[in-house]
N, C-alpha and C positions, 0 to 999 in steps of 0.2 A: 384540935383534931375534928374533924367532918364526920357528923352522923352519916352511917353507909346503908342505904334502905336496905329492908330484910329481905325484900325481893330479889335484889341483886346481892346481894353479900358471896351466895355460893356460886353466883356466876364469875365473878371477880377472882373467889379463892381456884376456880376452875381455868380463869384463862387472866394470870393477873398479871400476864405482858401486856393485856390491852384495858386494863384496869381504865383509863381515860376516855377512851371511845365508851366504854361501857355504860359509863356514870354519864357522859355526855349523851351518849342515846336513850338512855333509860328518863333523860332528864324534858329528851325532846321531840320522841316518836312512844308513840302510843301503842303501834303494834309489838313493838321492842318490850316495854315495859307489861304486855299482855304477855308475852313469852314466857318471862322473868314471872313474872306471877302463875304462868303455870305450872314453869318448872319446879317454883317452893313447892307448888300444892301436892305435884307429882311425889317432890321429895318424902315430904311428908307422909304419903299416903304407902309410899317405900316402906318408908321407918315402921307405920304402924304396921303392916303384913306381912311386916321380916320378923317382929317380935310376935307377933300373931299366934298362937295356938289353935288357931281355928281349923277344922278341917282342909279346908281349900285355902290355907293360907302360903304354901308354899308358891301356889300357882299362880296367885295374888303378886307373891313378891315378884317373883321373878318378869311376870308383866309391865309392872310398873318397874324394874332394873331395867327393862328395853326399851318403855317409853321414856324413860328419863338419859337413856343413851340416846335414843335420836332427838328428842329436846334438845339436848345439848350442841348434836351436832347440828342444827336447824340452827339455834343460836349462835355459832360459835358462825357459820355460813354468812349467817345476819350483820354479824359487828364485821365480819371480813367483806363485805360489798356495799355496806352504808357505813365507811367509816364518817368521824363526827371530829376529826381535831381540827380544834383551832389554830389556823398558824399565822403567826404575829406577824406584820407587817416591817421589815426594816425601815429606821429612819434614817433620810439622810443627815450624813454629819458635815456638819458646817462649819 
């Protein structure tokens, strides 16, 4: 089984019909894989001001719920106009 980088893991769980373009662009565009790593961080940064008790953490969370919805759909735009599959060649048969 294939280690799934941690950058992409929740993009995949997010759009896991195109699970192969994903790992294929994440593997071969740079800007793709800047994405995918902003979106973790974004995630991340989610999680911590959802759990938050800080004053201004509500405001916090919910910022980062909107930048991680249009992340997604930025991404989700990205794999649908650079698709990345490879398609095999038929042989002829002789």
């Amino acid at each position: 089984m294939a280690v799934i980088h941690p950058a992409i893991f929740e993009i995949i769980q997010r759009f896991p019909e195109q699970r192969d373009d994903i790992i294929s662009l994440h593997n071969h565009s740079h800007t793709f894989r800047s994405m995918c790593e902003d979106f973790r961080k974004c995630k991340d940064a989610y999680k911590h001001w959802s759990q938050s008790e800080a004053e201004n953490s509500r405001l916090r969370s919910e910022e980062y719920r909107e930048l991680l919805e249009n992340l997604g759909s930025e991404i989700n735009q990205y794999i649908t106009e650079n698709p990345m599959k490879l398609h095999k060649q038929k042989r002829p048969v002789n």
